[in-house]
Backbone as CSV, one residue per row, in Angstrom:
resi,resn,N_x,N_y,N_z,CA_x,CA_y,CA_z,C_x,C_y,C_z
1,UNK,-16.384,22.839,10.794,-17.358,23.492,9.956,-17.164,23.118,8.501
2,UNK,-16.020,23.255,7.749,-15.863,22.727,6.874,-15.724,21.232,6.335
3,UNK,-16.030,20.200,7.257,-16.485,19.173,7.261,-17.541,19.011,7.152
4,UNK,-18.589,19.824,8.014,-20.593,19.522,7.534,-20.710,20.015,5.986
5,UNK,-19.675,21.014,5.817,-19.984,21.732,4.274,-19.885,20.343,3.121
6,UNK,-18.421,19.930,3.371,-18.150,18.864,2.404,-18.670,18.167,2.290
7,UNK,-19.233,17.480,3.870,-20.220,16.204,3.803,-21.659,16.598,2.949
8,UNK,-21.721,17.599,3.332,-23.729,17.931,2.998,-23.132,18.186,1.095
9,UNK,-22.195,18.879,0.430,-21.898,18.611,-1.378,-22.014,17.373,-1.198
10,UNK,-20.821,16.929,-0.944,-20.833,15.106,-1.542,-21.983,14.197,-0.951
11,UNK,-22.964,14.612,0.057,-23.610,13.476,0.081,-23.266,12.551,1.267
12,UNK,-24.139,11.407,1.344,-23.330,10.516,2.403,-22.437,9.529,1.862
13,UNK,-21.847,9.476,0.403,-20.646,8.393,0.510,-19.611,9.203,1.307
14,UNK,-19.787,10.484,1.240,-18.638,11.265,1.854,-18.474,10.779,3.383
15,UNK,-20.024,11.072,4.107,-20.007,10.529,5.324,-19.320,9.203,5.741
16,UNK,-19.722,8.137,4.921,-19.547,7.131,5.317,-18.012,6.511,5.046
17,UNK,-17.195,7.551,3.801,-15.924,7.031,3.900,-14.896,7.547,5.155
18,UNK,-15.439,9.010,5.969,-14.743,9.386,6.908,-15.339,8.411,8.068
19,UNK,-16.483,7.712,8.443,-16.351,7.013,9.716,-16.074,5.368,9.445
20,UNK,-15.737,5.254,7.992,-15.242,3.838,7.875,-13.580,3.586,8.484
21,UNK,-12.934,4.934,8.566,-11.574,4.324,9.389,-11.930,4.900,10.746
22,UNK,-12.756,4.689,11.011,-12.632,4.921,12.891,-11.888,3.715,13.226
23,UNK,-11.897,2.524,13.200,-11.621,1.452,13.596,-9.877,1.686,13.444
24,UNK,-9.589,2.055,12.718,-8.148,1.972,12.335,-7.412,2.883,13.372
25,UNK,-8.257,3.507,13.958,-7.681,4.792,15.727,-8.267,3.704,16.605
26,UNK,-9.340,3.356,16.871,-10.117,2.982,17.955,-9.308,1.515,18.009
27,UNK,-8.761,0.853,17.206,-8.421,-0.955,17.592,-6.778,-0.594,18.121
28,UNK,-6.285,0.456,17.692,-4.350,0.420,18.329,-4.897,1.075,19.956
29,UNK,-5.826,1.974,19.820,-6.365,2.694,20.839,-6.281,1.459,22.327
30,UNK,-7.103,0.388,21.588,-7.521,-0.220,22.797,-6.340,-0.847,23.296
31,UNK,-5.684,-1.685,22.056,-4.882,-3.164,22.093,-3.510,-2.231,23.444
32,UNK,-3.379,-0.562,22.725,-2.332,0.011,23.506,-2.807,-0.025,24.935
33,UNK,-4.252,0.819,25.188,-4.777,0.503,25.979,-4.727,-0.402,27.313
34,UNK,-4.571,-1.577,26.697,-4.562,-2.359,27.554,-3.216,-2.833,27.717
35,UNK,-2.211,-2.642,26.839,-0.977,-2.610,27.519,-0.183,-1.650,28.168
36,UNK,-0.943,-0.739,28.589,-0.486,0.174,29.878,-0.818,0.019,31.205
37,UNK,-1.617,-1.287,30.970,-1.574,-1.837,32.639,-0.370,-2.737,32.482
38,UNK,0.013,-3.002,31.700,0.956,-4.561,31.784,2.292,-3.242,32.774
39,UNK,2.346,-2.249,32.498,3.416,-1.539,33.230,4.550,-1.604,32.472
40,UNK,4.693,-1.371,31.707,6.056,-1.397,30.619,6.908,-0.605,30.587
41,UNK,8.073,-0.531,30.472,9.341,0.558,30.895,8.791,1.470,29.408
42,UNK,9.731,2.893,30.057,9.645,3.833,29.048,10.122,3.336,27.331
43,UNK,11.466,2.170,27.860,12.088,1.949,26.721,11.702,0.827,25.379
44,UNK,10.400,0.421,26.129,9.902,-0.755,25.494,8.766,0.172,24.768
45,UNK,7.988,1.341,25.307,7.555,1.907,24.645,7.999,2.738,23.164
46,UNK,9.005,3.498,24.040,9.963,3.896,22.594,10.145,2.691,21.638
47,UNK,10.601,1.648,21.601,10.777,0.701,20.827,9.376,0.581,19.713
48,UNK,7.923,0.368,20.594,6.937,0.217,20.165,6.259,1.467,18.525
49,UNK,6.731,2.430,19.735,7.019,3.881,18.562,7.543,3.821,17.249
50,UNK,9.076,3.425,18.091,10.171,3.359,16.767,8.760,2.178,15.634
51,UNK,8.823,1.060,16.202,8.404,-0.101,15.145,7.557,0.271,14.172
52,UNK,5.864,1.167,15.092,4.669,1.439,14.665,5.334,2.704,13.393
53,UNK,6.147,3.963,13.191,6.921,4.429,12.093,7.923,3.994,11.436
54,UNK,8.019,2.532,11.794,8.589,1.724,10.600,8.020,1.141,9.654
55,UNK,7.301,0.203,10.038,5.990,-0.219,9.638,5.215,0.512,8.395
56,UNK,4.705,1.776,9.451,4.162,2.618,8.683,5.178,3.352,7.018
57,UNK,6.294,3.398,7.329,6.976,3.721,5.589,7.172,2.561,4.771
58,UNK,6.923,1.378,5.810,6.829,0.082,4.704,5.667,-0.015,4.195
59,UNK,4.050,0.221,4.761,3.749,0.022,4.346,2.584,0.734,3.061
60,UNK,3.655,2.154,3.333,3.228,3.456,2.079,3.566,2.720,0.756
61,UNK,4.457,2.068,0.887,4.898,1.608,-0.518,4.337,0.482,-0.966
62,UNK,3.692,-0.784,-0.290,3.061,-2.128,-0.243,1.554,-1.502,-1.020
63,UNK,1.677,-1.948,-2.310,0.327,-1.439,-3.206,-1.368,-1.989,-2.195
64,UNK,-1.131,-3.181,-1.283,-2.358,-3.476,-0.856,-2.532,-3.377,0.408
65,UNK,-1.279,-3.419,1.292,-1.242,-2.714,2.611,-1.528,-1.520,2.661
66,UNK,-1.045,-0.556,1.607,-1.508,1.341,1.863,-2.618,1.331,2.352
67,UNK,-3.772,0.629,2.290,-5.057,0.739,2.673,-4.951,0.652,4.543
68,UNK,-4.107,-0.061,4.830,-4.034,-0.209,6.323,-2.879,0.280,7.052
69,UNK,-2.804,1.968,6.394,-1.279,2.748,7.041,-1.769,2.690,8.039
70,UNK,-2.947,3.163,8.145,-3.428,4.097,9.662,-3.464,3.215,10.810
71,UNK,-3.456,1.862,11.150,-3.307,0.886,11.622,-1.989,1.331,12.770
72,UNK,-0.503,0.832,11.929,0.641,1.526,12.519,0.938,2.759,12.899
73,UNK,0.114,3.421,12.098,0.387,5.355,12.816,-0.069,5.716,13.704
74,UNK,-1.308,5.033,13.605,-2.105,5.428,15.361,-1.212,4.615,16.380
75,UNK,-0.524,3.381,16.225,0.179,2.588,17.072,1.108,3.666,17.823
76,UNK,1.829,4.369,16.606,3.270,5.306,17.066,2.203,6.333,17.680
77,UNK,1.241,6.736,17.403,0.760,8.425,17.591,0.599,8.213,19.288
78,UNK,-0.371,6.768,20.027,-0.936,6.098,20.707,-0.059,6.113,21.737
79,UNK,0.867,5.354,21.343,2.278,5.483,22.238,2.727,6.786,22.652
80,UNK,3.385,7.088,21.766,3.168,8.829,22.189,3.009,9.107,23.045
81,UNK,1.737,9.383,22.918,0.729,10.294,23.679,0.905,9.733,25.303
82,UNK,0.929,8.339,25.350,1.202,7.369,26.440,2.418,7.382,27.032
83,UNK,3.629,7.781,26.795,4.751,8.004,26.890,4.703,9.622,27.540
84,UNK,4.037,10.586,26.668,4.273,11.691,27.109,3.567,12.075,28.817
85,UNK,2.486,10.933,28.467,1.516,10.868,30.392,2.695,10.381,31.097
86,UNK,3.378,9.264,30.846,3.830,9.036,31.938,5.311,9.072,32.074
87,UNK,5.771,10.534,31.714,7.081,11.136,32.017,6.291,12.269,32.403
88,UNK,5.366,13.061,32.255,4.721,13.448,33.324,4.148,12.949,34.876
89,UNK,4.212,12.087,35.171,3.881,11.480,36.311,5.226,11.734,37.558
């Protein structure tokens, strides 16, 4: 709700700067995606994790990378989430 509020003050640059990083969820989304058929041990995932929040504090500080944190965070978040399915299984 407080998202239609903000969007409808600011207008649509507002709109259009929140669906300009979809891509930055939707491209780790897939690439992970599709490496959960490859069948990968739990530990290669963790690894993937560890990397994608490494990455990501390197590249808070990189003045022209900051633009592409969200890239690596969705990587770690992605994993995750993928990790947590299948220690449920």
């Amino acid at each position: 709700m407080i998202l239609v509020i903000i969007i409808n003050v600011k207008g649509r640059i507002m709109l259009n700067r929140a669906l300009g990083s979809g891509w930055g969820v939707l491209l780790p989304g897939v690439i992970l995606g599709g490496l959960m058929f490859a069948d990968l041990s739990i530990n290669v995932w963790k690894a993937i994790i560890v990397s994608g929040l490494l990455v990501t504090s390197g590249m808070i500080w990189h003045k022209q990378l900051r633009h592409f944190v969200l890239l690596p965070s969705c990587v770690a978040l992605v994993s995750g989430i993928l990790v947590i399915l299948m220690s449920l299984k």
